[in-house]
Backbone as CSV, one residue per row, in Angstrom:
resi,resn,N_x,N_y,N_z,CA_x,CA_y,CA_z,C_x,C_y,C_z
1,UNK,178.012,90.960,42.937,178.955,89.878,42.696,179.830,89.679,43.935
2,UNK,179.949,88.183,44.091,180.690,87.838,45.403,181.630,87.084,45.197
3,UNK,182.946,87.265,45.394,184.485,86.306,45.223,185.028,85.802,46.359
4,UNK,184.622,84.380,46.220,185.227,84.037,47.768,186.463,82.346,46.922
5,UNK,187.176,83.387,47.729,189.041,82.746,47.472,189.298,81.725,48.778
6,UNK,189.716,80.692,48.554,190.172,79.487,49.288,191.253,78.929,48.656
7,UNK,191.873,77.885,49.872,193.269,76.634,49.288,194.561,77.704,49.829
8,UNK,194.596,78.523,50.284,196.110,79.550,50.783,196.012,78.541,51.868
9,UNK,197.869,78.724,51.990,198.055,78.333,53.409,199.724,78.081,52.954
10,UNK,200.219,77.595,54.268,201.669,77.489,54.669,202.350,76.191,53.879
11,UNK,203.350,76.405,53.112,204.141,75.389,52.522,205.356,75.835,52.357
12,UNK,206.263,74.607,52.219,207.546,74.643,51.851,207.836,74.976,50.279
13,UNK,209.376,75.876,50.346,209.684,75.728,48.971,209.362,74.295,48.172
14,UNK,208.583,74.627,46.634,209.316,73.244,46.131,207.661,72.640,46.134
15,UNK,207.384,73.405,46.916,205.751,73.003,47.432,204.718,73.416,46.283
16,UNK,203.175,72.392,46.282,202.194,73.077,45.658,201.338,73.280,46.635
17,UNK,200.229,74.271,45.913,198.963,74.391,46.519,197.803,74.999,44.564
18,UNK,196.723,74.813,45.441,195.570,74.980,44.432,194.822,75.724,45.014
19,UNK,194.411,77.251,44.726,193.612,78.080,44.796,192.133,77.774,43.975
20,UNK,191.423,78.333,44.670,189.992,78.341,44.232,189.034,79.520,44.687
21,UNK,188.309,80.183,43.568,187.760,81.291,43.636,186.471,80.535,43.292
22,UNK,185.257,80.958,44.021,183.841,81.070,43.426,182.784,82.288,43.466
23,UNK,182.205,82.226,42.443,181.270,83.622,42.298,179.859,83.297,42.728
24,UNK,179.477,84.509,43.468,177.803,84.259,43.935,177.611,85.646,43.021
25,UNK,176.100,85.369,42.646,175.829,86.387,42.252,176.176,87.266,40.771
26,UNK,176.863,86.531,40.243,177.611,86.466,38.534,176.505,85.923,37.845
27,UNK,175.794,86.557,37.596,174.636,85.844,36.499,175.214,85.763,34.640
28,UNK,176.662,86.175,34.696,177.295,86.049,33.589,178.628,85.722,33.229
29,UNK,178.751,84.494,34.954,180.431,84.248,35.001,180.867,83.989,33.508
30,UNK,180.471,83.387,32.692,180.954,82.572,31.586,181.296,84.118,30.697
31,UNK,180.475,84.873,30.569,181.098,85.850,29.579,181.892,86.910,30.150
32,UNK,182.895,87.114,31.669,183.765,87.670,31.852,184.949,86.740,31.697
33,UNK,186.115,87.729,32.007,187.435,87.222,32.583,187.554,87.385,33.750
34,UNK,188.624,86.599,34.157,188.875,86.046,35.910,190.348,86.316,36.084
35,UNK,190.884,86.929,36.967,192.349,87.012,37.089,192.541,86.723,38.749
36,UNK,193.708,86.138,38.902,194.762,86.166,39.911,195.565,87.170,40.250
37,UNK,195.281,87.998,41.696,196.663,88.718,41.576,196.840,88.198,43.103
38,UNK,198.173,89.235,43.552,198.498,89.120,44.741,199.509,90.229,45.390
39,UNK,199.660,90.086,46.243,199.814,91.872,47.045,200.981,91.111,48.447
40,UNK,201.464,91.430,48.436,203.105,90.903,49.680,203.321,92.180,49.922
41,UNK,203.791,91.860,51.506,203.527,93.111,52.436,205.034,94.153,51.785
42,UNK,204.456,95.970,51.990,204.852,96.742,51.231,205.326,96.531,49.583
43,UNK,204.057,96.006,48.994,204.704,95.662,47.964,203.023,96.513,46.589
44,UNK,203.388,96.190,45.670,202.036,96.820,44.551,201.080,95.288,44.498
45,UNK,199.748,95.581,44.431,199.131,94.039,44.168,199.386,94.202,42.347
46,UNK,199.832,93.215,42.220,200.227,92.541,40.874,199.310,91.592,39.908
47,UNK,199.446,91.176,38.802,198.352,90.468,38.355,199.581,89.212,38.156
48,UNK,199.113,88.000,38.603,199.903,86.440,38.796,199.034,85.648,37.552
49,UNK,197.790,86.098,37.261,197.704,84.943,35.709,195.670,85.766,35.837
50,UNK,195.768,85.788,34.612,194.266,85.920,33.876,193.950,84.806,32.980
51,UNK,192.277,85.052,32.875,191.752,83.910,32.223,190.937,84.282,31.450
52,UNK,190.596,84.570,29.870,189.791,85.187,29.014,188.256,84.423,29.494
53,UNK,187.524,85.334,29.079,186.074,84.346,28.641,186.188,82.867,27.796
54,UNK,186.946,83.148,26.850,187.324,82.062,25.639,188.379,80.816,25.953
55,UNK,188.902,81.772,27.413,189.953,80.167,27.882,191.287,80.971,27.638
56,UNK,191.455,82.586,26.978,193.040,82.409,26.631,193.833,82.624,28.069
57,UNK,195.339,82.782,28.278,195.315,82.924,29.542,196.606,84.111,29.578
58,UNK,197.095,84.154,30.462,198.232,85.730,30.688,198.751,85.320,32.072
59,UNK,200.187,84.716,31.795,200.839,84.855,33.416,201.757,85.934,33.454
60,UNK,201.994,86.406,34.853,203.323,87.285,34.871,204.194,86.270,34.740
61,UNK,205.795,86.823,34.089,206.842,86.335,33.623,207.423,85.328,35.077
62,UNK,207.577,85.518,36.446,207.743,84.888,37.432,207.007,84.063,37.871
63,UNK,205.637,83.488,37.189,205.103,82.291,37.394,204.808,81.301,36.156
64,UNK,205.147,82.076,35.274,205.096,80.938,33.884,205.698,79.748,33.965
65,UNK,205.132,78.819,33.539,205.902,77.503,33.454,205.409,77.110,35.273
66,UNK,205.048,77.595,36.135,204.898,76.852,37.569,203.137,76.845,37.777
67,UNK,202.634,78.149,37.505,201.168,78.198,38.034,200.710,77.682,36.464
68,UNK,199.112,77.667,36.911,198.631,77.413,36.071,196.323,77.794,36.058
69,UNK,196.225,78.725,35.039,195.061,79.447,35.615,193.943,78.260,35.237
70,UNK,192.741,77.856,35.639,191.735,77.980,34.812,190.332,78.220,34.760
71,UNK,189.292,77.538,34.795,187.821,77.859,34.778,186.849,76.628,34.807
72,UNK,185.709,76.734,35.485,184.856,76.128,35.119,183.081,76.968,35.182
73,UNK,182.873,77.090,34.076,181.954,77.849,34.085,180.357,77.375,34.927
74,UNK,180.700,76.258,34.671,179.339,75.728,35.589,179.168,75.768,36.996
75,UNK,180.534,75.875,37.551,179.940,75.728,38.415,180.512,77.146,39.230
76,UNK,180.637,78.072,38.706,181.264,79.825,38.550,182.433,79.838,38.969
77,UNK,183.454,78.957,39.108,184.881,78.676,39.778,186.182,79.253,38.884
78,UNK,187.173,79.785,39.542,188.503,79.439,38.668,189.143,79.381,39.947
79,UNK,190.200,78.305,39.325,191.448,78.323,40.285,192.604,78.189,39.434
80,UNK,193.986,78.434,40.716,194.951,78.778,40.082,195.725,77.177,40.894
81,UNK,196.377,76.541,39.805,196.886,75.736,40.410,198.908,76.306,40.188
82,UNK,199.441,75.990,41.602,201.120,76.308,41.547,201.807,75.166,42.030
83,UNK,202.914,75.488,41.493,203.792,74.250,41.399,204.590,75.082,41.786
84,UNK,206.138,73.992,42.648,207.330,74.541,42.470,207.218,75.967,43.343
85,UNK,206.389,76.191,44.926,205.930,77.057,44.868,207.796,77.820,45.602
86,UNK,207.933,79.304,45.599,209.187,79.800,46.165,208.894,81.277,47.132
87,UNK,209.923,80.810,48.059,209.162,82.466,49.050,208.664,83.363,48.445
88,UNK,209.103,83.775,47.170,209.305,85.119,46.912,207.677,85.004,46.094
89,UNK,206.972,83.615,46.686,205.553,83.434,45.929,204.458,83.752,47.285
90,UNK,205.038,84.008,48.552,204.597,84.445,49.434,203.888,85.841,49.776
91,UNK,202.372,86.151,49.718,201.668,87.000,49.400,200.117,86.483,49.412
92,UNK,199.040,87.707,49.659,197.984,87.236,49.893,197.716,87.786,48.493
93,UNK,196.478,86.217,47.837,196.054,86.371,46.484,194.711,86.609,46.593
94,UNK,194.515,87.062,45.522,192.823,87.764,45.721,192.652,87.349,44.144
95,UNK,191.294,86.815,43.843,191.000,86.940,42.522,189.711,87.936,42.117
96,UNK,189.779,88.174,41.125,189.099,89.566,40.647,188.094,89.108,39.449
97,UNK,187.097,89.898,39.038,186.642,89.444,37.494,186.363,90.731,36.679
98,UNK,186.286,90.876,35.413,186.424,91.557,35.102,186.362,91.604,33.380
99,UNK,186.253,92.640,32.647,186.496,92.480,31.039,187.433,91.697,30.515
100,UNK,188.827,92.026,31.474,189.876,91.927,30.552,190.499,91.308,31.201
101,UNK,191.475,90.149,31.231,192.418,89.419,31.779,193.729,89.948,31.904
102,UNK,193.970,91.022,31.427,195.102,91.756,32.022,195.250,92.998,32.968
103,UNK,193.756,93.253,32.965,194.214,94.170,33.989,192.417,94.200,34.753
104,UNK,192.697,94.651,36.198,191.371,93.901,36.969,190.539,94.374,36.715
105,UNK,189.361,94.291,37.420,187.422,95.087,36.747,187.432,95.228,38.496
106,UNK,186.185,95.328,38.685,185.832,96.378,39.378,185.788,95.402,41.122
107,UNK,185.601,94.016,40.879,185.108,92.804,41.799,186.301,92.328,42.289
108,UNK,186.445,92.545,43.844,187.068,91.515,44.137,187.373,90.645,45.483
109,UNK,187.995,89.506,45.653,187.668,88.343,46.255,188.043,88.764,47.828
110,UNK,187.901,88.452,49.156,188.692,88.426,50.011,189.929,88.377,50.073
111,UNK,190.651,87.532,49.444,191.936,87.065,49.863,192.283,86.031,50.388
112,UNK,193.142,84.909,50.064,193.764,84.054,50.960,195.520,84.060,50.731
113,UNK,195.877,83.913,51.958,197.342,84.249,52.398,197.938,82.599,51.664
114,UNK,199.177,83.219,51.609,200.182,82.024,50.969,201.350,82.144,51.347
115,UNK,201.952,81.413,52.032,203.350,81.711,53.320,203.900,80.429,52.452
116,UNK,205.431,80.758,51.682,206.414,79.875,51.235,207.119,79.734,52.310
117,UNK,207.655,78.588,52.855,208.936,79.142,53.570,210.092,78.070,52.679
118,UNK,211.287,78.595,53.346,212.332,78.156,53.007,213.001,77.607,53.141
C-alpha cells in the first residue's frame, strides 16, 4: 500500500487549503478507515480527523467546526478540506489507513507541509 499526500503549502491566517491523499495498491480502500494526522516540529504526531469505512468521521477538538474529512472510494482518495486555517495549524500532515479511525494502522503517506502564517 502506497499514500501519496498533496495540496500543503504556505497560507495566511484565515486561509484555506484542501489536502488530498491517494492509495496505490489498496485492493480494499473502501473497507478500511483513512485518517489525518500531523506532527509540528518538537511536537507528538496527532490524529486531526478520521474517516470510518461507513463515512463516520472523528476530529480533534481544535479542528472541529474548520476542517472537514472525506472519501471517495472510487477513485482510492480522501481529503481533508480546512477552513479558517491558524498558525498553530502549521505542521506536516501525513494521512494513514487503517482499521480504525481513531487511532492509525500500520500505512503511511509521505507528508505534505502546511506553513500558517500570521
Amino acid at each position: 500500500v502506497q499514500l501519496q499526500a498533496s495540496g500543503g503549502g504556505l497560507v495566511q491566517a484565515g486561509g484555506s487549503l484542501r489536502l488530498s491523499c491517494t492509495a496505490s495498491g489498496h485492493k480494499w480502500f473502501s473497507a478500511y478507515a483513512m485518517g489525518w494526522y500531523r506532527q509540528a516540529p518538537g511536537k507528538a504526531r496527532e490524529l486531526v480527523a478520521g474517516i470510518s469505512r461507513l463515512g463516520n468521521t472523528n476530529y480533534a477538538d481544535s479542528v472541529k467546526g474548520r476542517f472537514t474529512i472525506s472519501r471517495d472510494n472510487a477513485k482510492r482518495a480522501v481529503y481533508l478540506q480546512m477552513h479558517n486555517l491558524k498558525p498553530e495549524d502549521t505542521a506536516v500532515y501525513y494521512c494513514n489507513t487503517g482499521t480504525s479511525y481513531s487511532t492509525p494502522g500500520d500505512y503511511w503517506g509521505q507528508g505534505t507541509q502546511v506553513t500558517v502564517s500570521s
